[in-house]
N, C-alpha and C positions, 0 to 999 in steps of 0.2 A: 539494565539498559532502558531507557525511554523507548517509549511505543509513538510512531507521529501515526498518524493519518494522513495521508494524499489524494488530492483530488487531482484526475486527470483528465480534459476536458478533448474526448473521442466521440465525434459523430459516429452516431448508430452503436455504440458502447452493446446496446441491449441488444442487438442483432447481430454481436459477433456469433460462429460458427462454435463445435467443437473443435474443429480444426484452426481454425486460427488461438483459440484459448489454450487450444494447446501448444502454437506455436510460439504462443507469449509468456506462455510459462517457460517455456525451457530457455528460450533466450533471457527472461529474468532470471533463473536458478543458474544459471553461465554465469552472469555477472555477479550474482550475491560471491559465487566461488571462486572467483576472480579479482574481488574488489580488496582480499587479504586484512580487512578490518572486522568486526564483529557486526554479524548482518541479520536477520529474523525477516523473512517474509511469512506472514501468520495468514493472509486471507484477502480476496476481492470482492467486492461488491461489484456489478455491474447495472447502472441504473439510467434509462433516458440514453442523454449523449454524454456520460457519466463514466467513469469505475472511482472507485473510492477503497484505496487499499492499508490495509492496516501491516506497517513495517516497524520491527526495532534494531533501533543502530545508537551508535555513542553520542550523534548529534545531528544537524538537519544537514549539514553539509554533504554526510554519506547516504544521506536521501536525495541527493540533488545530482550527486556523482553517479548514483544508480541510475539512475536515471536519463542521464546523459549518454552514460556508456551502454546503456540499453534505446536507445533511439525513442524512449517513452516521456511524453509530457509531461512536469508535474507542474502545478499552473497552483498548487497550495498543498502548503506541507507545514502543518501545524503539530505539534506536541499534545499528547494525550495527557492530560492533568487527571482524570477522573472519569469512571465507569461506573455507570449506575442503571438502575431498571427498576422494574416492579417491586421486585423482593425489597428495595431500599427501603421503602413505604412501611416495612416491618422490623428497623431497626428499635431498637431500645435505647433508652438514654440514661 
């Protein structure tokens, strides 16, 4: 399955509570189990007026639907082509 990234564009993102993070999580994991298609929520960022979360689904649509059926913004949802970091720098050719 495709991995997208979602940007979600929440004032104060970085100053949510644990109580609200957690009240965001379960309302997310409702809907992944709800939505009856293949869903992956792997992880958030929370940065600025920011979250930036990393989901895999079969296509951007069931990222748009999550999202809707969850009352959550997503304002960009782009496809993960490629993961890379430090260790890249030590490939061989």
């Amino acid at each position: 399955m495709p991995k997208f990234i979602v940007e979600r564009n929440i004032p104060g993102a970085d100053q949510l509570t644990a109580d609200q993070l957690c009240d965001i999580s379960q309302k997310s994991n409702t809907v992944v189990n709800e939505l009856g298609v293949p869903y992956v929520w792997h992880h958030t960022y929370a940065a600025g007026d920011k979250l930036y979360c990393v989901h895999e689904a079969d296509n951007a649509e069931a990222i748009y639907r999550h999202a809707k059926e969850g009352g959550f913004p997503a304002d960009l949802v782009a496809e993960i082509k490629n993961t890379f970091g430090p260790e890249t720098a030590n490939r061989s050719t």
